[in-house]
C-alpha positions in Angstrom: 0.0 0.0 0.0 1.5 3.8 -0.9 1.5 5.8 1.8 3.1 9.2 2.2 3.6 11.1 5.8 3.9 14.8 6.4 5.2 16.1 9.0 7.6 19.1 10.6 4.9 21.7 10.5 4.6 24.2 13.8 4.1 28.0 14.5 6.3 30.4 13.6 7.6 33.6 13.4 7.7 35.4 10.0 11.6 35.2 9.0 12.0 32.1 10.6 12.4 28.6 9.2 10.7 25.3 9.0 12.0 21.8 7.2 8.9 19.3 6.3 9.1 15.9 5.4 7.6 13.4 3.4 8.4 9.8 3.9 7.0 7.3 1.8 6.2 3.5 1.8 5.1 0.8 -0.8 6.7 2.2 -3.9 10.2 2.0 -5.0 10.6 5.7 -3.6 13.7 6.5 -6.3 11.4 6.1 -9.0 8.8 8.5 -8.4 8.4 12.3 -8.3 7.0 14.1 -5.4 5.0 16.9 -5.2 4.3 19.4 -2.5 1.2 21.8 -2.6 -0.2 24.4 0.3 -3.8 24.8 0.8 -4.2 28.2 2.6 -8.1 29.0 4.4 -10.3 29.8 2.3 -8.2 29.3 -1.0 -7.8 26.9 -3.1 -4.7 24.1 -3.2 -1.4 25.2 -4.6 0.8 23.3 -5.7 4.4 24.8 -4.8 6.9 22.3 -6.3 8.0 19.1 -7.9 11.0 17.1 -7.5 12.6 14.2 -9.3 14.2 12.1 -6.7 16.0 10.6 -8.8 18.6 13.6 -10.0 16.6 15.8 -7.8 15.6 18.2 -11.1 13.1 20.2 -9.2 10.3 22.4 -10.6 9.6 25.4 -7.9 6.4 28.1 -8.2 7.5 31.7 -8.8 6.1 32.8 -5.3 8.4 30.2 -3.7 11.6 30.4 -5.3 14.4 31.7 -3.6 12.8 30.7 -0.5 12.0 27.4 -0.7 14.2 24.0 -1.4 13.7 20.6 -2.2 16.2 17.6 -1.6 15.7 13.9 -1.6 17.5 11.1 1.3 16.3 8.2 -1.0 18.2 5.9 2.0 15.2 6.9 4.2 12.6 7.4 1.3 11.9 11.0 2.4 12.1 14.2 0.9 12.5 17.5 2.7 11.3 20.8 2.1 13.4 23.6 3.5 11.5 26.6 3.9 13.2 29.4 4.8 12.3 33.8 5.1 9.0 32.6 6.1 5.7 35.1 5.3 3.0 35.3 6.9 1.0 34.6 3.3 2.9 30.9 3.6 0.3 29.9 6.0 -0.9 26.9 4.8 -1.4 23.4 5.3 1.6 21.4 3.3 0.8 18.4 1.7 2.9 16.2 -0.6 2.0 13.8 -3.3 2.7 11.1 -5.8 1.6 10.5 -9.3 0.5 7.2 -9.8 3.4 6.0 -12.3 7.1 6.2 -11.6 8.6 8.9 -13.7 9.6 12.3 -13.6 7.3 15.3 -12.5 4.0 15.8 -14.6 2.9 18.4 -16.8 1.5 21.0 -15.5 3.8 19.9 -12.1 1.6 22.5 -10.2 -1.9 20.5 -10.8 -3.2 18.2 -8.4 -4.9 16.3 -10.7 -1.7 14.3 -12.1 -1.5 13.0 -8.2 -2.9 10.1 -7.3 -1.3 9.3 -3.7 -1.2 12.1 -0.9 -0.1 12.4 2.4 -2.3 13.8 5.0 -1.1 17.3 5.6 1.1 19.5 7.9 0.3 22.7 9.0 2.3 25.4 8.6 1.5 28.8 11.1 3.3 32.2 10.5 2.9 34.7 12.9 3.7 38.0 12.0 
C-alpha cells in the first residue's frame, strides 16, 4: 500500500524557518516524483513544487523560489522541504504527493490532478 507522511509543521515567526518531510512506503521511492502543494483557508490548493528524486531536477512556483528547497535522502525514502524567510501569506497546510506511475514530474507539475497518492497534511503557522 503507498503511503506518504507529512510532518515538521509548527508555529512560527515570520523570518523564521521550518523543514517538512515526506516519507514514503510501498513504492520504490527512487522512482517517483514528489509533489508538494499548500492549501491556505479559504483558497484553493497550490501546488508549490515538484522534485525528481531521482537527479533531484526540481520544478519550484515563482512565489516560492528563492525561499523554498527541495532535496531527496532516498536511504530513508523522504524528501525534505526547507522553507526558509517565512511570510505570513505561507500559512498553509503542506501536503505532498505522488503520481501514480514512476517517472519524472508531470505536466503541469503544479496541478493536483496528475496525483494520485497524498499524504495527509502539515500545518504550517506564520505569525507576523
Amino acid at each position: 500500500e503507498v503511503q506518504l507522511q507529512a510532518s515538521g509543521g509548527g508555529l512560527v515567526q515570520a523570518g523564521g524557518s521550518l523543514r517538512l518531510s515526506c516519507t514514503a512506503s510501498g513504492f520504490t521511492f527512487a522512482d517517483y516524483a514528489i509533489g508538494w502543494f499548500r492549501q491556505a483557508p479559504g483558497k484553493e490548493r497550490e501546488g508549490v513544487l515538484c522534485i525528481r528524486v531521482i537527479g533531484g531536477h526540481t520544478y519550484y512556483a515563482d512565489s516560492v523560489k528563492g525561499r523554498f528547497t527541495a532535496s531527496s535522502d532516498n536511504a530513508k525514502n523522504t524528501v525534505h522541504l526547507q522553507i526558509n524567510s517565512l511570510k505570513p501569506e505561507d500559512t498553509a497546510v503542506y501536503y505532498c504527493a505522488a503520481p501514480q506511475r514512476p517517472g519524472g514530474c508531470p505536466f503541469p507539475y503544479y496541478s493536483d490532478r496528475w496525483y494520485t497518492y497524498w499524504g495527509q497534511g502539515t500545518l504550517v503557522t506564520v505569525s507576523s
